[in-house]
Residue frames as a rotation matrix with the C-alpha (Angstrom) as fourth column:
UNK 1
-0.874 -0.459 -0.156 149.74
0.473 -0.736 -0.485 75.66
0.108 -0.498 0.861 103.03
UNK 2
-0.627 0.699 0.343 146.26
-0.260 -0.603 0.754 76.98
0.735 0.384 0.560 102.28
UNK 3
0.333 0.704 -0.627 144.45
0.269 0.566 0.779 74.26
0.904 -0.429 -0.001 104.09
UNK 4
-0.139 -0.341 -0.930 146.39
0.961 0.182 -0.211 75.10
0.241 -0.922 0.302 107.15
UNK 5
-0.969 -0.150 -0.198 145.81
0.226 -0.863 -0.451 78.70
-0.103 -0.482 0.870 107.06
UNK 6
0.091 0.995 -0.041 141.83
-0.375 0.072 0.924 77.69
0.923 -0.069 0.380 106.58
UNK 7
0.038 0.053 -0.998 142.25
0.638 0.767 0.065 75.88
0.769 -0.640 -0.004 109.44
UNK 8
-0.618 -0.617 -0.487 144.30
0.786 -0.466 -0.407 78.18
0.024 -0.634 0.773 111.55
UNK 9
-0.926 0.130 0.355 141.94
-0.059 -0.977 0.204 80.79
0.374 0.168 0.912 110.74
UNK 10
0.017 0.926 -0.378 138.77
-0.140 0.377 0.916 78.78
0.990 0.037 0.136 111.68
UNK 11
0.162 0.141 -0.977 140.20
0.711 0.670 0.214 78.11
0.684 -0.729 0.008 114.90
UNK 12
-0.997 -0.017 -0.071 140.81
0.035 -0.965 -0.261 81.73
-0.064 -0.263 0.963 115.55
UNK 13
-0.636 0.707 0.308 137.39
-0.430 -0.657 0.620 82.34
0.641 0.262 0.722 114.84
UNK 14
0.655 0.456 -0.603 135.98
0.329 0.545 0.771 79.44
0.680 -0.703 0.207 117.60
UNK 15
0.086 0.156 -0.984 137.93
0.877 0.457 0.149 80.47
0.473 -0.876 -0.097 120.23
UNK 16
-0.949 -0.085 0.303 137.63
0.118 -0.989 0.092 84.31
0.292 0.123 0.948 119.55
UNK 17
-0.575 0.557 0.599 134.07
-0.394 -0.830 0.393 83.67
0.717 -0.010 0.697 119.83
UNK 18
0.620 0.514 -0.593 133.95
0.407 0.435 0.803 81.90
0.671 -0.739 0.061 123.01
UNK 19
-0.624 -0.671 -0.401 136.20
0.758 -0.396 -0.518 84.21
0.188 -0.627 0.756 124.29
UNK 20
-0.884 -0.079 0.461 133.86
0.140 -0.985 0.100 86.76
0.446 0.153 0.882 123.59
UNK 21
-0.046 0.852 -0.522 130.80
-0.022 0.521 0.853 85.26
0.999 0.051 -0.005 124.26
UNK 22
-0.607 0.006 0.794 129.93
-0.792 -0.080 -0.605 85.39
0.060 -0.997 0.054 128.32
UNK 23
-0.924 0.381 -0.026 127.90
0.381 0.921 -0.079 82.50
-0.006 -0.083 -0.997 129.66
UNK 24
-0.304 0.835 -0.459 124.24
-0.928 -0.152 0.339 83.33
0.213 0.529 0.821 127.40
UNK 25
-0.938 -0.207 -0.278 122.07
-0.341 0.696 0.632 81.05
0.062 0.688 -0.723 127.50
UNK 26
-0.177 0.977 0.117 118.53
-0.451 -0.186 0.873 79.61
0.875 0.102 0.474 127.66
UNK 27
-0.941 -0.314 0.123 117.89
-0.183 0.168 -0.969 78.71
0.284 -0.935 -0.215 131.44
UNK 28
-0.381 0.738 -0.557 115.27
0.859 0.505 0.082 77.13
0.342 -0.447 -0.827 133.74
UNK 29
0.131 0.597 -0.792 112.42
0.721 -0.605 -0.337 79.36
-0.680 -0.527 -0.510 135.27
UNK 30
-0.904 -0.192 -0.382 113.30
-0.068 -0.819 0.570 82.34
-0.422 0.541 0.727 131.83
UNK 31
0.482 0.786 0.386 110.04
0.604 0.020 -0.797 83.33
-0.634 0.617 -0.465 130.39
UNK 32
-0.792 -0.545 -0.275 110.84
0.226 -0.680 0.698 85.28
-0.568 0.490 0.661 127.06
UNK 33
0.518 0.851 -0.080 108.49
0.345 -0.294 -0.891 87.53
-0.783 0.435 -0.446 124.73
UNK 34
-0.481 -0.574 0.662 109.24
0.747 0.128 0.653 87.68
-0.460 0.808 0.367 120.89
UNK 35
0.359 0.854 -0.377 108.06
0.149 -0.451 -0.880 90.06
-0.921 0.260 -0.289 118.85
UNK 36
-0.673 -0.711 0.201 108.63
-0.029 0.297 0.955 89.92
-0.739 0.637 -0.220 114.45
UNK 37
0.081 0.295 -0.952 108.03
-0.676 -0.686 -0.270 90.30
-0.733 0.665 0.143 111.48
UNK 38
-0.300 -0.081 0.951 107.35
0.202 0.968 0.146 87.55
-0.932 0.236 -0.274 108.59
UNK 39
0.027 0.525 -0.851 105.98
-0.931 0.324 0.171 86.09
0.365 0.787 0.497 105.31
UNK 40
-0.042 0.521 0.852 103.89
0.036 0.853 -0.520 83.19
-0.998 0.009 -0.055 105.47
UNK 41
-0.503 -0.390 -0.771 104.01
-0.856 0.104 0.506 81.75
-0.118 0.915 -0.386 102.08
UNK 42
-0.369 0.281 0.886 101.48
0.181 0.957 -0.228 78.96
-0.912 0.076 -0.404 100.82
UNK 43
-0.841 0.307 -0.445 99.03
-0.387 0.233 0.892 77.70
0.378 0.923 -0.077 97.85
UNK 44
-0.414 0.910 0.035 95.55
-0.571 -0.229 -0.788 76.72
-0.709 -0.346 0.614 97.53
UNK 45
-0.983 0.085 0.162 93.48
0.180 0.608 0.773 74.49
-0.033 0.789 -0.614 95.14
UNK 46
-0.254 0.885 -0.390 90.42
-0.199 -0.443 -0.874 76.10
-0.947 -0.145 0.288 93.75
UNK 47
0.869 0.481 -0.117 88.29
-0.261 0.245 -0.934 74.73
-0.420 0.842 0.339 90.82
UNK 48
0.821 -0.403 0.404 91.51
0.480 0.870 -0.108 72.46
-0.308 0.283 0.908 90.05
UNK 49
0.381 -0.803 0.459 93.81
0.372 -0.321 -0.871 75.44
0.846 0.503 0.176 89.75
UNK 50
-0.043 -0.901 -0.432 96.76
0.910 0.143 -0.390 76.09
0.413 -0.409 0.813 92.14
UNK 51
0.423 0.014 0.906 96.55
0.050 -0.999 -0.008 79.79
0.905 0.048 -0.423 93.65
UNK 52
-0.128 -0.845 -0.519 99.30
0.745 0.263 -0.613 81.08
0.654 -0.465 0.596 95.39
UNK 53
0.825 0.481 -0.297 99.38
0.534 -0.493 0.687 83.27
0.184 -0.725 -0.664 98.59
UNK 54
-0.372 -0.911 -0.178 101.92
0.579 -0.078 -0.812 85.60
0.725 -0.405 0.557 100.13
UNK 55
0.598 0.801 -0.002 101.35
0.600 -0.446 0.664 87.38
0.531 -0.399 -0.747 103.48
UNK 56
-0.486 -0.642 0.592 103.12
-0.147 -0.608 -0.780 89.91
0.861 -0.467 0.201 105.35
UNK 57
0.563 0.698 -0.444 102.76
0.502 0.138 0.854 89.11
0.657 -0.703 -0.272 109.11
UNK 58
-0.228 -0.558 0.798 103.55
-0.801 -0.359 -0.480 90.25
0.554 -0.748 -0.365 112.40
UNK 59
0.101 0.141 -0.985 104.27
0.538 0.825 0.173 87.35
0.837 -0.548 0.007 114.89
UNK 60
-0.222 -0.202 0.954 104.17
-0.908 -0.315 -0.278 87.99
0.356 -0.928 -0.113 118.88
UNK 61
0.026 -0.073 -0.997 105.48
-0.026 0.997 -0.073 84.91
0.999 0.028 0.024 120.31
UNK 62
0.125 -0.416 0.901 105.98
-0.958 -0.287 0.001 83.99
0.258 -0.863 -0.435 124.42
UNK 63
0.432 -0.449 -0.782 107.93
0.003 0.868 -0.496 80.94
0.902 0.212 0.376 126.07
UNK 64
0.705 0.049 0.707 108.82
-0.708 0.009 0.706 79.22
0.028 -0.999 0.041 129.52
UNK 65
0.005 -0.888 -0.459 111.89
-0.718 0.317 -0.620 77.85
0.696 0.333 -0.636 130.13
UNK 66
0.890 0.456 -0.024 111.25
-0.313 0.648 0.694 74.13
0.332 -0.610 0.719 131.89
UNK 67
0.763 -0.643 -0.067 114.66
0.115 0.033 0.993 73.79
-0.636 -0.765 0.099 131.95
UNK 68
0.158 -0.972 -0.176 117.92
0.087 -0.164 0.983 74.37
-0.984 -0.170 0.058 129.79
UNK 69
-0.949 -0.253 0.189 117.22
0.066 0.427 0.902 72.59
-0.309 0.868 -0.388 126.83
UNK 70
-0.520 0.756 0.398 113.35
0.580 -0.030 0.814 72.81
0.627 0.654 -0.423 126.74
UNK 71
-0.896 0.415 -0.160 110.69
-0.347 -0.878 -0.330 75.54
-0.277 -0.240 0.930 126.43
UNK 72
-0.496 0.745 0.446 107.10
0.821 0.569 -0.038 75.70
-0.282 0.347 -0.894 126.30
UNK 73
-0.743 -0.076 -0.665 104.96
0.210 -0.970 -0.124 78.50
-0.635 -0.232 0.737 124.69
UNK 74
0.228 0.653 0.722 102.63
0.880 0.178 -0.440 79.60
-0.416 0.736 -0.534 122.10
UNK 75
-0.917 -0.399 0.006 102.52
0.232 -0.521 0.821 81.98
-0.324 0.754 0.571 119.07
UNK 76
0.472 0.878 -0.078 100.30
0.442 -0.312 -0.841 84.36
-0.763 0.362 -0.536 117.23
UNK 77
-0.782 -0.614 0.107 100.91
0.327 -0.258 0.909 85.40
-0.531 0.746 0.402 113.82
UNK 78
0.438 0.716 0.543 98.32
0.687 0.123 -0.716 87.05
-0.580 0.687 -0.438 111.43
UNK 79
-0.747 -0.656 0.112 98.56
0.295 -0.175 0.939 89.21
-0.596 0.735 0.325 108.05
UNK 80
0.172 0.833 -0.526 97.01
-0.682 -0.285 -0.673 89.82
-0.711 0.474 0.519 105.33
UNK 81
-0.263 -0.007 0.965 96.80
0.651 0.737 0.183 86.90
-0.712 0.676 -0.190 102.21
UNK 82
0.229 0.057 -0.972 97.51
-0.785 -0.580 -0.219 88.87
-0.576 0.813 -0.088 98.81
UNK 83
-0.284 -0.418 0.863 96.78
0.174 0.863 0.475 86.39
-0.943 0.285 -0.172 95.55
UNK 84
-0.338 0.447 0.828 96.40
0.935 0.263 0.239 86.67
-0.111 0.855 -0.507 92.60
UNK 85
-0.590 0.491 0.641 93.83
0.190 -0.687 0.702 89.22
0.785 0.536 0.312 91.03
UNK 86
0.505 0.748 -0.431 91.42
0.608 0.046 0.793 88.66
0.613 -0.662 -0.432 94.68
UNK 87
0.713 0.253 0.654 90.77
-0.412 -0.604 0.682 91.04
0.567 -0.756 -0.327 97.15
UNK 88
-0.357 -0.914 0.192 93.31
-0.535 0.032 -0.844 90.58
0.766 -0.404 -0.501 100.04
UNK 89
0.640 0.762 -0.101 92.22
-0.219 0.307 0.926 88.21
0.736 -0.571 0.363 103.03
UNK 90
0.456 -0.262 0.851 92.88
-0.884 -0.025 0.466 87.78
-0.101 -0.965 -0.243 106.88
UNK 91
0.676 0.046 -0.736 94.93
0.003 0.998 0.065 85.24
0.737 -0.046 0.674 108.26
UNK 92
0.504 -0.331 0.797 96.07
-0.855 -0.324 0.406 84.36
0.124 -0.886 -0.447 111.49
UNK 93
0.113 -0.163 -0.980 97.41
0.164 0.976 -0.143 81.29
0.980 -0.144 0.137 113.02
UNK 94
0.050 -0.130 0.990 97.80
-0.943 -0.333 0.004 80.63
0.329 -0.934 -0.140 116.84
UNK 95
0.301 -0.491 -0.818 99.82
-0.276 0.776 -0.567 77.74
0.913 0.396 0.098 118.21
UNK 96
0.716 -0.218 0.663 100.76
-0.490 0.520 0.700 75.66
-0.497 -0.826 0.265 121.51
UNK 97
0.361 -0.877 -0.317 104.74
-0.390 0.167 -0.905 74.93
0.847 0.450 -0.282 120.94
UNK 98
0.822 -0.506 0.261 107.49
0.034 0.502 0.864 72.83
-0.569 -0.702 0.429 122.81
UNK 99
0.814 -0.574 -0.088 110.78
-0.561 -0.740 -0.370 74.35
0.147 0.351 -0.925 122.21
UNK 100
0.612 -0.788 -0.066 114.31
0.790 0.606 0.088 72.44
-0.030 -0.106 0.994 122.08
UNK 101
0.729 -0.628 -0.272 117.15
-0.684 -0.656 -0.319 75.14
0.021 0.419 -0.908 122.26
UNK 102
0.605 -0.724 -0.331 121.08
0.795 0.529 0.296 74.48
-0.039 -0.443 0.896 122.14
UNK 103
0.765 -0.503 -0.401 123.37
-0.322 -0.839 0.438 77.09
-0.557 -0.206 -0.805 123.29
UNK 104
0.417 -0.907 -0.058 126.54
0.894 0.397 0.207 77.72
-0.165 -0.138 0.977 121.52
UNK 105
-0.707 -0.455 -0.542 127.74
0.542 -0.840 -0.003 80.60
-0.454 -0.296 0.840 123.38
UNK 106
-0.814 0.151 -0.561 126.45
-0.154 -0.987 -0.042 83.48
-0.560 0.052 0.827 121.80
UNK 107
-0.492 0.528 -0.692 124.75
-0.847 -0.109 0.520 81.90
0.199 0.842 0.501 119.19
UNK 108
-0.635 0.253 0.730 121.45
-0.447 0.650 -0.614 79.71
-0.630 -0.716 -0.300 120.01
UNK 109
-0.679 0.472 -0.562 119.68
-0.664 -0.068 0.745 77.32
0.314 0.879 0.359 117.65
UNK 110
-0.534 0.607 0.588 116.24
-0.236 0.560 -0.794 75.68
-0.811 -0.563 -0.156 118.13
UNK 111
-0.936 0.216 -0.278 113.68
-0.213 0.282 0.935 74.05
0.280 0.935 -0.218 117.14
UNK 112
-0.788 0.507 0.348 110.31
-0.443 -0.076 -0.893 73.64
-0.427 -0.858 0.284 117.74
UNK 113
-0.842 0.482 -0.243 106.79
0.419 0.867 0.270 71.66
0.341 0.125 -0.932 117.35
UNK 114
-0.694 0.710 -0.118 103.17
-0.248 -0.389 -0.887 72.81
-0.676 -0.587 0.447 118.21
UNK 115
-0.606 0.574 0.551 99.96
0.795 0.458 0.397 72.11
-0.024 0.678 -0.734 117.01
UNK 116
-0.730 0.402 -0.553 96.60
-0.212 -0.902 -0.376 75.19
-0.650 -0.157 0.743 116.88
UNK 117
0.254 0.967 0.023 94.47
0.541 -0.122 -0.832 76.67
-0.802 0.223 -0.554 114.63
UNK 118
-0.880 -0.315 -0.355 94.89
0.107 -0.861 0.498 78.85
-0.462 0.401 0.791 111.41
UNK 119
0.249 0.952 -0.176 91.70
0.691 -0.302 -0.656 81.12
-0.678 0.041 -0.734 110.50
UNK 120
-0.861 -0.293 -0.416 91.73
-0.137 -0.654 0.744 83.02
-0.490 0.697 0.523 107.16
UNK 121
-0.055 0.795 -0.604 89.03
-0.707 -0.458 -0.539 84.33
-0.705 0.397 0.587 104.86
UNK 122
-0.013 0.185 0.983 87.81
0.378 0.911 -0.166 81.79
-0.926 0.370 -0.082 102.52
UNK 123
-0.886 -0.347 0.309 88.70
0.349 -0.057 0.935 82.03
-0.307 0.936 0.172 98.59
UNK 124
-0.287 0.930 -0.229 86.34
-0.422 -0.337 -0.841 83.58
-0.860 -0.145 0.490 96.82
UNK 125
-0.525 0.130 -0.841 86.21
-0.649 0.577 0.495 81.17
0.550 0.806 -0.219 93.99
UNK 126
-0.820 0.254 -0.513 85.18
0.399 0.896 -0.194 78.43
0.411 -0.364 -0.836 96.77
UNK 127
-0.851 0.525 -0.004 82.62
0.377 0.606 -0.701 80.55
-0.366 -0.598 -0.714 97.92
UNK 128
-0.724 0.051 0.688 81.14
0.686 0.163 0.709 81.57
-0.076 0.985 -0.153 94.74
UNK 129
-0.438 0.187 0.879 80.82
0.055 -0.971 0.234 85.24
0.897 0.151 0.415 95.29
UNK 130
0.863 0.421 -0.280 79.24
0.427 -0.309 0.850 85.14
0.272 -0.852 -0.447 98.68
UNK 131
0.650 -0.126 0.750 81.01
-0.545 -0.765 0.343 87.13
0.530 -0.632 -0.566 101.33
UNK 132
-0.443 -0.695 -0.566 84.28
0.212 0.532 -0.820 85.85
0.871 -0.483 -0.088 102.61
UNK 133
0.813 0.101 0.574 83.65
-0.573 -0.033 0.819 84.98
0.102 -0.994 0.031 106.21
UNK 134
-0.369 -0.832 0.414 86.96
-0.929 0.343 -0.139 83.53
-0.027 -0.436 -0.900 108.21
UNK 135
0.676 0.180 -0.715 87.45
-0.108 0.983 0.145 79.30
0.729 -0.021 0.684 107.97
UNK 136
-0.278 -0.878 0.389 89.60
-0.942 0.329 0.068 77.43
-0.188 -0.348 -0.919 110.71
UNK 137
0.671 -0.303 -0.676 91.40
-0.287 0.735 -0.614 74.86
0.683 0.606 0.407 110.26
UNK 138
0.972 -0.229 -0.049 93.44
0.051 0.004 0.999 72.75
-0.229 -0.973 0.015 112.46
UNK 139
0.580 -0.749 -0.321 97.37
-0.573 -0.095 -0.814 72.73
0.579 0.656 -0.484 111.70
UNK 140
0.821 -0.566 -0.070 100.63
0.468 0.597 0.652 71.63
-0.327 -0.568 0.755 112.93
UNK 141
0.870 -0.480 0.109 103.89
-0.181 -0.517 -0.836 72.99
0.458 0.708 -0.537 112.43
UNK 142
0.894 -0.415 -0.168 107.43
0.428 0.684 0.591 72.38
-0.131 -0.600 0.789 112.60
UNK 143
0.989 -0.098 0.114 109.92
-0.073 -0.976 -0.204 74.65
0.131 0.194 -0.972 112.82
UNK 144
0.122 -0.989 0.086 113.98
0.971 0.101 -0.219 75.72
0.207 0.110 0.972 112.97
UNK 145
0.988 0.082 0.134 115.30
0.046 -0.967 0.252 79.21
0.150 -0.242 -0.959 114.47
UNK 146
0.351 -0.760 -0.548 118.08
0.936 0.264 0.233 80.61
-0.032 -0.594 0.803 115.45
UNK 147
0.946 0.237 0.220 118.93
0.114 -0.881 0.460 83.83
0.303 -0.410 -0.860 117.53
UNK 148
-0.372 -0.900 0.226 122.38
0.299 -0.347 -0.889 85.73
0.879 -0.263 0.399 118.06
UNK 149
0.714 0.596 -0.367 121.98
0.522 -0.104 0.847 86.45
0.467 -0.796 -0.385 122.10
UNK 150
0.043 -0.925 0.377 124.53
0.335 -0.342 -0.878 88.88
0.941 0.164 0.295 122.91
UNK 151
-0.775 -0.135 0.618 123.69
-0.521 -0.417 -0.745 89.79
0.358 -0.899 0.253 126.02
UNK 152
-0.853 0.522 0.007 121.27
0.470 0.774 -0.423 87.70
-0.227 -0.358 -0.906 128.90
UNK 153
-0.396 0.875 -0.279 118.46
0.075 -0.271 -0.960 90.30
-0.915 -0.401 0.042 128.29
UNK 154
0.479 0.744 -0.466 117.80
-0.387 -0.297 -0.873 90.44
-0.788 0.598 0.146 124.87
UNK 155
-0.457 -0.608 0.649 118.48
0.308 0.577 0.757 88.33
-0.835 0.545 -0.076 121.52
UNK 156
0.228 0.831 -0.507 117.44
-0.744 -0.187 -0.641 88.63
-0.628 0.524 0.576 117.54
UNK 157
-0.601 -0.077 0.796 117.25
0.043 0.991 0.128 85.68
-0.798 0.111 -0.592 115.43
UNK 158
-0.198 0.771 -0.606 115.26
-0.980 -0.173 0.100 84.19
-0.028 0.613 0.789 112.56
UNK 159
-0.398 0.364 0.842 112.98
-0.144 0.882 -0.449 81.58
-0.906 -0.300 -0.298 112.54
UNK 160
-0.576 0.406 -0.710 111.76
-0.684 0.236 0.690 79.18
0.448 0.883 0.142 109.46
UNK 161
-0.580 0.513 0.633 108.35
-0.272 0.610 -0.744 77.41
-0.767 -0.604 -0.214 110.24
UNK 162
-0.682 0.648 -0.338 106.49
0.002 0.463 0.886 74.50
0.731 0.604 -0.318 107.69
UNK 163
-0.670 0.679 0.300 102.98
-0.421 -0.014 -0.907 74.23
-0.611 -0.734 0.295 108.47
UNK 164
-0.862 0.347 0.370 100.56
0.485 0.777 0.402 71.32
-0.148 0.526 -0.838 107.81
UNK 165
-0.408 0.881 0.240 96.65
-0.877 -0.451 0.164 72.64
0.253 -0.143 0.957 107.22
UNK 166
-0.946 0.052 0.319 95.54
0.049 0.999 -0.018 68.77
-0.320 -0.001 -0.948 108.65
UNK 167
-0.097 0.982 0.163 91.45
0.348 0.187 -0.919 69.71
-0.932 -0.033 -0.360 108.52
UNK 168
0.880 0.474 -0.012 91.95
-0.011 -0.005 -1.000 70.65
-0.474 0.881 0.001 104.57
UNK 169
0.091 -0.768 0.634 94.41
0.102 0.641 0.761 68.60
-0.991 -0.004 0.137 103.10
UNK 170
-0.037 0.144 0.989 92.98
0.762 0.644 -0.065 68.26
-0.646 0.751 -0.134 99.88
UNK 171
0.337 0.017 0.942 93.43
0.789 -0.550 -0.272 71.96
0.514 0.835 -0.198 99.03
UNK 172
0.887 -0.445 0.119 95.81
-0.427 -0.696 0.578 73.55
-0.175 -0.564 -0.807 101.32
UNK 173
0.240 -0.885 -0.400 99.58
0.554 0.463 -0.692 72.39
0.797 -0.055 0.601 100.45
UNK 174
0.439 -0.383 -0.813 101.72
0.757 -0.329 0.564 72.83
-0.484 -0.863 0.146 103.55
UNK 175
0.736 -0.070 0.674 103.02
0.226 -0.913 -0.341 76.07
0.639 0.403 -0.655 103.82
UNK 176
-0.263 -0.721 -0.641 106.21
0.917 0.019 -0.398 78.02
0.299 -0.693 0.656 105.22
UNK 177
0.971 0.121 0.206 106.21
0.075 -0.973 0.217 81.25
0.227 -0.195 -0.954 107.13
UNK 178
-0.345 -0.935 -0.078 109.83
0.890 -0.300 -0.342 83.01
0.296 -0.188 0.936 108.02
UNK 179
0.838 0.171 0.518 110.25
-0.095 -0.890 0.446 85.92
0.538 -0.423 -0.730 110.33
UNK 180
-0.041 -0.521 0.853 112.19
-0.036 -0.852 -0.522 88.39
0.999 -0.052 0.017 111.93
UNK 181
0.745 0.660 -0.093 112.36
0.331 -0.246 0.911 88.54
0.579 -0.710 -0.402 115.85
UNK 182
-0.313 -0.370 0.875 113.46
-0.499 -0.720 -0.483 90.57
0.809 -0.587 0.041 118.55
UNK 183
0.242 0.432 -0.869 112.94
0.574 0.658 0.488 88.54
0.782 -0.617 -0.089 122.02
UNK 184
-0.010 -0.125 0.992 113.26
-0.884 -0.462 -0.067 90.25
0.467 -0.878 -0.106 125.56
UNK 185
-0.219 -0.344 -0.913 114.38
0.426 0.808 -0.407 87.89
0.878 -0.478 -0.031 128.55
UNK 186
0.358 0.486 0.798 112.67
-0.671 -0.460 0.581 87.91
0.649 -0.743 0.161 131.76
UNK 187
-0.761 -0.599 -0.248 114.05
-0.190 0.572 -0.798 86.08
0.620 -0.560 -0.550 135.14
């Protein structure tokens, strides 16, 4: 009797919310602008010890809709790196992406791929008391989102993105960043 009134209730809730739901979705020729809020979250290897990062960013993201299912765009994200006992340092990142959405109804999950640049202030342990001055590094990242679009102009969502450092492997572990976004829809 339970299992049927899980059931029965689940299927109230799919076709309650494609009843509600209007035809949303991500569409050829849509350019959209994100704008959010994050933590970027990584680690570091310095004189053989582990040092961890957290940043608070702000992302401002934009995307072209090639057609239904895929988007191209890029991202900017920077912050501030707080570790440890050290001074806070910059970090940015800035990415070239290719977007995958799938619509269901209201709710729209992607995923996405891109490759860039992330520039942040070099440890001061690595540069043994000189003046931090900004390294880049290439990256890569790969990502998962997914945005509640109630209406055709505007959606908010959260997005979880791993990211590789590729040009310092040997003392950058991949990192994640998560954020907050707000998107506007443009025809």
């Amino acid at each position: 009797m339970l299992t049927s009134l899980r059931h029965a209730a689940l299927l109230l809730a799919l076709t309650s919310s494609l009843a509600l739901g209007g035809d949303v979705r991500a569409e050829e020729g849509e350019l959209a602008l994100s704008l959010g809020a994050g933590a970027w979250l990584g680690s570091m290897t310095v004189d053989e010890a582990e040092v961890f990062s957290v940043a608070p960013t702000g992302v401002v993201a934009i995307r072209y809709g090639l057609d239904d299912f895929w988007q191209i765009g890029g991202s900017l994200s920077s912050g501030v790196a707080l570790s440890g006992d050290h001074d806070p340092g910059f970090l940015g990142m800035a990415h070239a992406e290719v977007y995958y959405f799938l619509d269901v109804v209201t709710w729209v999950l992607w995923g996405v791929g891109g490759v860039g640049v992330v520039a942040r202030d070099a440890h001061p342990d690595v540069l043994a008391g000189e003046a931090s001055a900004p390294v880049f590094d290439a990256s890569a990242v790969v990502g998962v989102g997914l945005d509640y679009r109630p209406a055709r102009e505007w959606s908010v969502g959260a997005a979880f993105r791993y990211q590789l450092v590729l040009t310092d492997l040997d003392r950058t572990a991949p990192t994640a960043h998560v954020a907050l976004m707000y998107t506007l829809y443009f025809q």
